[in-house]
C-alpha positions in Angstrom: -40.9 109.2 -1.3 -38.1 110.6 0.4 -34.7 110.0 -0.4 -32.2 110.7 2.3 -28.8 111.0 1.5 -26.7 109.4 3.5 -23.1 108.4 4.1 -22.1 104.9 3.3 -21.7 103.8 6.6 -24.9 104.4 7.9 -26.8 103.0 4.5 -24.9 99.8 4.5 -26.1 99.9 8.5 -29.6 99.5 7.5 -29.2 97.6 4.7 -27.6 94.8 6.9 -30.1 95.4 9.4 -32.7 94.7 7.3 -31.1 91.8 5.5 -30.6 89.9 9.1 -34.1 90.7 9.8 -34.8 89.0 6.3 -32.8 86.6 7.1 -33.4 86.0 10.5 -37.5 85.6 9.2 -36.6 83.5 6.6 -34.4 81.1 8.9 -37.5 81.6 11.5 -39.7 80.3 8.9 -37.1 77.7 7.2 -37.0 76.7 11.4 -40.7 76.5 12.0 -41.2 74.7 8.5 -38.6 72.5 9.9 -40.1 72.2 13.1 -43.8 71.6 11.1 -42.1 68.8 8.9 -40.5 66.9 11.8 -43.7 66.9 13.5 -45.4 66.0 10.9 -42.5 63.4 9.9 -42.8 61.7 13.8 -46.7 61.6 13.7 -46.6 60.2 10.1 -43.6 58.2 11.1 -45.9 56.9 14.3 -48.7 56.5 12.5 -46.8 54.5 10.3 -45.0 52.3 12.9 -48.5 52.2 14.7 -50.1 50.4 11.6 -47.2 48.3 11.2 -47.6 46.9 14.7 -51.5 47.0 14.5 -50.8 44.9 11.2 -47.8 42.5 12.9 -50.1 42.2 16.2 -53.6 41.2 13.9 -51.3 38.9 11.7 -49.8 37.2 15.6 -52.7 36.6 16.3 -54.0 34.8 13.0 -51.1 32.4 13.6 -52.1 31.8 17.3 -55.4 31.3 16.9 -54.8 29.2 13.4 -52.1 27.2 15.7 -54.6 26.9 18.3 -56.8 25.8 16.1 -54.4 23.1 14.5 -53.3 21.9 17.7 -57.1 21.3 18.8 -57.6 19.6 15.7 -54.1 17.6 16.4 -55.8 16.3 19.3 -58.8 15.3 18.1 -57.0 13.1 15.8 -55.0 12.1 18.2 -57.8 11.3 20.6 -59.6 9.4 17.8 -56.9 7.4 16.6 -56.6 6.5 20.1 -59.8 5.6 20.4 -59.8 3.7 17.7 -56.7 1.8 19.0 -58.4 1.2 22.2 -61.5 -0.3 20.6 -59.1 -2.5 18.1 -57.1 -3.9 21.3 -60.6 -4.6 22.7 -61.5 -6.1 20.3 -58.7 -8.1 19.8 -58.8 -9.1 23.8 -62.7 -9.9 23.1 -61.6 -12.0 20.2 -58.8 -13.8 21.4 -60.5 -14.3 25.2 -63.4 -15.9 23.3 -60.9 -18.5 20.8 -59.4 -19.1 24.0 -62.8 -20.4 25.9 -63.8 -21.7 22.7 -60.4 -23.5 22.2 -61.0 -24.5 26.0 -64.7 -25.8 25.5 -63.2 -27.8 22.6 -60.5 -29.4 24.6 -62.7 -30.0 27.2 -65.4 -31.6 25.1 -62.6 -33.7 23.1 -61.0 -34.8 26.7 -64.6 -35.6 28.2 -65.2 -37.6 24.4 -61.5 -39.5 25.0 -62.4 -39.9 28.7 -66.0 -41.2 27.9 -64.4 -43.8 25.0 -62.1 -44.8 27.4 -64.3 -45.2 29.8 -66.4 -47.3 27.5 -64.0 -49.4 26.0 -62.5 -50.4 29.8 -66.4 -51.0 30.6 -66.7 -53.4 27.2 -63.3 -55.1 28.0 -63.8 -55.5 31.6 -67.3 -57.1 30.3 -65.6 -59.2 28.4 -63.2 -60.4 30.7 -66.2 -61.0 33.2 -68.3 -63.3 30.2 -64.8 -65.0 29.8 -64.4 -65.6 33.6 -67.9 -66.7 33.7 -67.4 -68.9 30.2 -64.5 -70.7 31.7 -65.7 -71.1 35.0 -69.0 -72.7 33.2 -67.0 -74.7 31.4 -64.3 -75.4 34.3 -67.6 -77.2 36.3 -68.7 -78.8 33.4 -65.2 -80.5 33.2 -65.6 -81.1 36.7 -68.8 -82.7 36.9 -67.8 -84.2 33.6 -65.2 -85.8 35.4 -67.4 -86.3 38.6 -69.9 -88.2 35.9 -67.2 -90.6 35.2 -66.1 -91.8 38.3 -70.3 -92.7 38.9 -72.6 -94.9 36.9 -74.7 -92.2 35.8 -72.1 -91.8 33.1 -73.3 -93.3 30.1 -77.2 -91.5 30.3 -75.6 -88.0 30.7 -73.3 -88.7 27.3 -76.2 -90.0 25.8 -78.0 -86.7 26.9 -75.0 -84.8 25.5 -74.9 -86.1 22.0 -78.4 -86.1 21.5 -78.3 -81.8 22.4 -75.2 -81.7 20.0 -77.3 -83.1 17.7 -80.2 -81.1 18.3 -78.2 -78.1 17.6 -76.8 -79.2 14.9 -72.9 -79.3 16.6 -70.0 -81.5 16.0 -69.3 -82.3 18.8 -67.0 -81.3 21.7 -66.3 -78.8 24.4 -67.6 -76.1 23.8 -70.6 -77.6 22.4 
């Protein structure tokens, strides 16, 4: 080893050089360490931020499709239900478009059943208005020829005839006889 002796200007010279020179490595080091760090901070920090958004986009998607998949479902219900609906008014319609003809039929058949009795009873009073007519028209010429009977001699025989029928049928007497 040499030693040098030198004055204490030009030791401190070298001395400073060399501790800049340290210290200029040391801050080149400290600045690429640094540098390192913050690139490996951004790509870890991307990474990071990268997963998050992988995780945030795969969960978006869970709740779409699960929404899609509730609204579908929705809709089916809703379509059944009104389905259903429909086939209850339907039925209902079918129902009530059948008491109706049924309710028809029955006031037809009860009108046609009034009509009919009505009908018949005109038919058995109007027959027994004509038997009436007829009765005391009978009865009108027997008067008459009654009376005719009188006014000739044949009289007396016809009375005779008369009571002996009354008799015959077992009758009082009289009229209608």
């Amino acid at each position: 080893m040499m030693i040098h002796s030198r004055t204490g200007s030009e030791g401190g010279s070298d001395t400073t050089i060399q501790v800049v020179t340290v210290t200029v490595a040391v801050l080149g080091l400290v600045a690429a360490v640094a540098g390192s760090t913050a690139v490996a901070v951004h790509h870890l920090d991307q990474t990071e931020i990268k997963r998050i958004q992988d995780k945030a986009a795969t969960e978006i998607k869970r709740i779409q499709d699960k929404a899609t998949a509730d609204v579908a479902r929705d809709q089916t219900e809703i379509k059944r239900i009104q389905d259903k609906a429909a086939m209850e008014i339907k039925r209902i319609h079918e129902k009530a478009t059948a008491d109706v003809a049924r309710v028809e039929g029955e006031r037809k058949s009860e009108v046609a059943r009034v009509e009919g009795e009505r009908k018949s009873e005109v038919a058995r009073v109007e027959g027994e208005r004509r038997l009436s007519e007829e009765r005391l028209r009978a009865e009108v010429e027997r008067y008459k020829y009654d009376l005719r009977l009188t006014q000739t001699q044949d009289f007396k025989p016809y009375q005779a005839a008369i009571r002996e029928n009354q008799i015959k049928r077992g009758g009082a007497g009289g009229p209608q006889d």
